[in-house]
N, C-alpha and C positions, 0 to 999 in steps of 0.2 A: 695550641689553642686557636692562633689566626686558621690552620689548616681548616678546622674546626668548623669553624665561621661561615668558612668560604664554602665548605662541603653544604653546611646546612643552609646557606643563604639559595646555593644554585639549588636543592631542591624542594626550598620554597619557589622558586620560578617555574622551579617542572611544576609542580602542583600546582601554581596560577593557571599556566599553560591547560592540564588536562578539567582543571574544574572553573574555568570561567568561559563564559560566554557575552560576545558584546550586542548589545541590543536596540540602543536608538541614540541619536546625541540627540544632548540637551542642551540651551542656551540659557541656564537660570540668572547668571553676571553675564549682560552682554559685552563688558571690558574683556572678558576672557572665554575661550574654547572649549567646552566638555566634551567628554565621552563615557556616555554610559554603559556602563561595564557589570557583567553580575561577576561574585565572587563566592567560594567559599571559606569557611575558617574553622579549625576543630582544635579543643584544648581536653588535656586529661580532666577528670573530677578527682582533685587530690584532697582526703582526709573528708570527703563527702561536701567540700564546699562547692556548692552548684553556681554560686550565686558569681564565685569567681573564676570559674572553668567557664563562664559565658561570658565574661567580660573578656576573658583569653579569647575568647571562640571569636569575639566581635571586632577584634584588635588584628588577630591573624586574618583573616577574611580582609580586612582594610590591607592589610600588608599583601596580597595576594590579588587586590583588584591594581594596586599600585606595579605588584611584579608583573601584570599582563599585560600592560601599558611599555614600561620600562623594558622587557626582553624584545621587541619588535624598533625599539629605537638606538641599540648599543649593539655593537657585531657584538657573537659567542664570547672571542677573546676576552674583548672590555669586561662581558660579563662574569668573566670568570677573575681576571686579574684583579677588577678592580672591586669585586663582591663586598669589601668588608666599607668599603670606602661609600659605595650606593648602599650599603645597609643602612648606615650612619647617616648619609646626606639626604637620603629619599626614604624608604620602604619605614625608614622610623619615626618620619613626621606626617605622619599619615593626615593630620589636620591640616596642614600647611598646601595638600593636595590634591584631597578629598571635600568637593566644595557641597555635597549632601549624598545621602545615603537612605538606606530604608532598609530592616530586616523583612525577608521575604520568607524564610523557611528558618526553625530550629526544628532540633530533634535530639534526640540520643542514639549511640552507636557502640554499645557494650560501656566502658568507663569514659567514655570520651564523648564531650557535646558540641554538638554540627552547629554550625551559623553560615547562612547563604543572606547574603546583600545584593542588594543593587546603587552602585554606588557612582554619580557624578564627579569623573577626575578631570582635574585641568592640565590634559595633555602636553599643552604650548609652554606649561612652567615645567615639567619635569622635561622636557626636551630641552628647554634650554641650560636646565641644571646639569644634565647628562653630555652636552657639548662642554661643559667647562672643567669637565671631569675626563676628560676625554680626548689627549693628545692629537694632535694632527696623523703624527706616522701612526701611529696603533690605530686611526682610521684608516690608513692603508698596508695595515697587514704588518704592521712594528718590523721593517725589514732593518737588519742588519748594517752597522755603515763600516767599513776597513778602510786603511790608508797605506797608500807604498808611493811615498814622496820622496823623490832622493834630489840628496840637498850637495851644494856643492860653493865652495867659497874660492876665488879667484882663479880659477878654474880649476882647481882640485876636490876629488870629490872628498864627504865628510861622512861620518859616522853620526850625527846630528838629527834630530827629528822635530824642530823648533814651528817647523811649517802642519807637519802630522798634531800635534800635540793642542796647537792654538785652535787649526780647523776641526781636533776632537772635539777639544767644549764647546763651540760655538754648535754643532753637531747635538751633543749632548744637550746643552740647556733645549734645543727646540723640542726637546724629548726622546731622539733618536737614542735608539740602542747601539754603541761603538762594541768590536770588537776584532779579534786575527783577521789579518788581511785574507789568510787562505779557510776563514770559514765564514766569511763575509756576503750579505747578498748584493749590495753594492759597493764597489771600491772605487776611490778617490783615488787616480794614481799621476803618477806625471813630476815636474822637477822645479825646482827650486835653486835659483845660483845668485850669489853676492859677489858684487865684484866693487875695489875701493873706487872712491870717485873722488875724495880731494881733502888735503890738511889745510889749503890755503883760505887765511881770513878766518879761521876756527877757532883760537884763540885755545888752541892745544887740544882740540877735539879733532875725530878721527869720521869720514863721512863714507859710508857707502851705498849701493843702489843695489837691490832684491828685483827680478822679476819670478812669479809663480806661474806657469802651465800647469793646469790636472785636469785629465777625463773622468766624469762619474761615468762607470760602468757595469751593468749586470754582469754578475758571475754569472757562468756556466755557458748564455747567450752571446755575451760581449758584446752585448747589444751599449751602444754610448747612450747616454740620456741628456747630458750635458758638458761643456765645457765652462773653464774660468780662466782668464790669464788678467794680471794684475804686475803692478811696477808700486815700488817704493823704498822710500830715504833711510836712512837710518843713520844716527849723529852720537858718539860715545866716546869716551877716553883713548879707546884703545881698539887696534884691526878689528878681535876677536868680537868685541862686544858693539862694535859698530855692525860688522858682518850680521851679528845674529837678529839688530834690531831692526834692522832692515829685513831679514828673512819673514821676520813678525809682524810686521807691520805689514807687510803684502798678503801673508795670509789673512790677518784682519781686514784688511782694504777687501777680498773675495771674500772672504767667509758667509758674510749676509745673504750677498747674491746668489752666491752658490747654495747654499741651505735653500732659499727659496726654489730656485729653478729645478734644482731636485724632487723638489715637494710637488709644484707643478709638473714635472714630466711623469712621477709616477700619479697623481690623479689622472693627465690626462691617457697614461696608456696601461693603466691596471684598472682604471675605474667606467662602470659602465652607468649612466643616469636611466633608469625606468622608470617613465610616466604610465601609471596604468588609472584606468577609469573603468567605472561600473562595478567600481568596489563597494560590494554588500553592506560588510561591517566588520569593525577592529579583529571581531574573531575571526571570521572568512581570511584578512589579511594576515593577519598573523599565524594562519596555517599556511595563508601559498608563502610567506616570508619560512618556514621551517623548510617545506617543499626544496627550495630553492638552496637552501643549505645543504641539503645531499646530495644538490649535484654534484661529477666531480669535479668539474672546472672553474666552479665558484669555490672564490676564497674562502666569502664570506657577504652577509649583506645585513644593511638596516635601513628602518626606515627616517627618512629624511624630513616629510611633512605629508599628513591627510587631517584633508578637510573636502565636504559637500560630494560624499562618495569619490575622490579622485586621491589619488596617494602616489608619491614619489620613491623611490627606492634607488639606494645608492649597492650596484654591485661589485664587488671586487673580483678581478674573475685571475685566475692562475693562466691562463694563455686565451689567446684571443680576446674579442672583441662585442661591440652590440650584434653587428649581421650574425655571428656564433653563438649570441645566446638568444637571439629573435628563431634560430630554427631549433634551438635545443626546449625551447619553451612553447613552439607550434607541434612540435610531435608530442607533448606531452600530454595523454590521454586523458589523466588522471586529474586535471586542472588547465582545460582547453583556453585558448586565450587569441585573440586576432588582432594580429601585428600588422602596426599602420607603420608611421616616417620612423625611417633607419638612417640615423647616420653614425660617423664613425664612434663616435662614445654616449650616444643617446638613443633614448629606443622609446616608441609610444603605443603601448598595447591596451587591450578593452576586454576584461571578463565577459565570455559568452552567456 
């Protein structure tokens, strides 16, 4: 049934996509940002009631000027994975959205009755609904995380994965996807050793000291992206359980930092910022944003923020950098563009 869902949410977005056109914004609440959007919407005529195949037809059309908005600010991925969840939190509160509207066109189409709107969305709220929906990694391409920590207690090594296991969850909770280290796209690798440090003044308690080393590394590249190394105590009854709390406590002492630095290094070297200006309107945008999606180098892309003809675009690019997509986007014939300041993960272009 969810299959379902998701099959028919995504091609309510294609059909936003091929039947709306955006047309001028508008500022009716100046608290908040519109864009004027047209839309259409088509419902069967079941058992000859008209009256409610046009309240469908007016209801899909709302849902449809909301998916042309909503497919230009979530990568493909998000849209697809998280379809049933944007069905539910946006494209179904169509009033929560849609700050006016206007039918512009009805008609009939064999059993089925056409509705075309033109409808006032509040862009700036469904973008911010969509960032909370919307994990950090799976904005960078939901890479893979693997671990091959080897652990070792007073200098003999152990069969133990105490240090793996802590920096999983912590991993997990930020959203990351865990899984085998050798089908992993980055791994966490490097060692983990306990060694005792003292019974004296413990009052039958057993003390040890954990330092952690691990490199985050790309598979395939072995490109590093970061390092962690961390030191800590650990105080128990006994060698074993003293050893292990100590191993845990050092992966929690990195864990944070680590997760973070991660996050940062693949923004800064998977992700490209484009500022583009003399951007027509949302439709115009949201064809060079498909454009951009076939290239092969692009992961993936959305958009970030437009406002006053100027639009931001976050690119995720599979190799390379801005200078590779400022020439991949000056030869493109089909959607000419002239590329001003390059630097290394920023790029400022201007529709010709």
């Amino acid at each position: 049934m969810k299959r379902c869902q998701r099959v028919l949410l995504c091609t309510l977005f294609i059909a936003a996509f091929g039947c709306s056109s955006a047309v001028k914004k508008s500022g009716l609440n100046p608290a908040y940002e519109t864009e004027m959007v047209e839309a259409e919407g088509m419902s069967p005529v079941v058992n000859g009631d008209a009256e409610g195949a046009k309240k469908a037809a007016l209801h899909d059309a709302m849902r449809n000027a909301l998916g042309l908005v909503v497919g230009i600010y979530v990568s493909q991925d998000a849209l697809v994975s998280k379809s049933v969840l944007i069905d539910e939190n946006i494209t179904s509160q169509t009033e929560g959205y849609i700050e006016k509207y206007e039918v512009i066109k009805e008609s009939r189409d064999g059993g089925f009755h056409k509705t075309r709107i033109r409808a006032n969305v509040r862009k700036e709220d469904i973008s911010a609904k969509l960032r909370k929906l919307e994990t950090e990694p799976q904005k960078l391409g939901n890479p893979v995380i693997g671990f091959d920590i080897k652990e070792a207690v007073d200098g003999k090594d152990q069969p133990s994965a105490y240090a793996e296991l802590e920096l999983k969850d912590w991993f997990a909770e930020a959203g990351f996807m865990t899984g085998e280290k050798d089908k992993a796209d980055i791994l966490i690798k490097g060692s983990a050793r306990s060694d005792f440090n003292t019974r004296e003044g413990l009052g039958g308690f057993v003390s040890y000291r954990a330092s952690l080393s691990v490199n985050a590394v790309k598979q395939g590249s072995d490109e590093t992206l970061t390092t962690a190394q961390e030191a800590a105590g650990g105080i128990d009854l006994n060698d074993a359980a003293a050893s292990r709390a100590a191993i845990i406590n050092a992966a929690k002492k990195s864990a944070n930092g680590l997760r973070d630095k991660v996050l940062k290094a693949l923004r800064e070297k998977s992700m490209v910022r484009l500022n583009l200006s003399n951007v027509a309107s949302l439709n115009d945008l949201s064809d060079f944003i498909k454009g951009l999606r076939n290239i092969p180098v692009v992961r993936d892309c959305w958009l970030r923020n437009y406002s006053n003809n100027e639009a931001s675009v976050d690119v995720g690019m599979r190799k390379g950098g801005a200078a590779d997509l400022s020439q991949l986007l000056i030869k493109n014939s089909k959607r000419p563009l002239s590329v001003g300041k390059t630097s290394a993960y920023e790029l400022d272009a201007a529709f010709k």
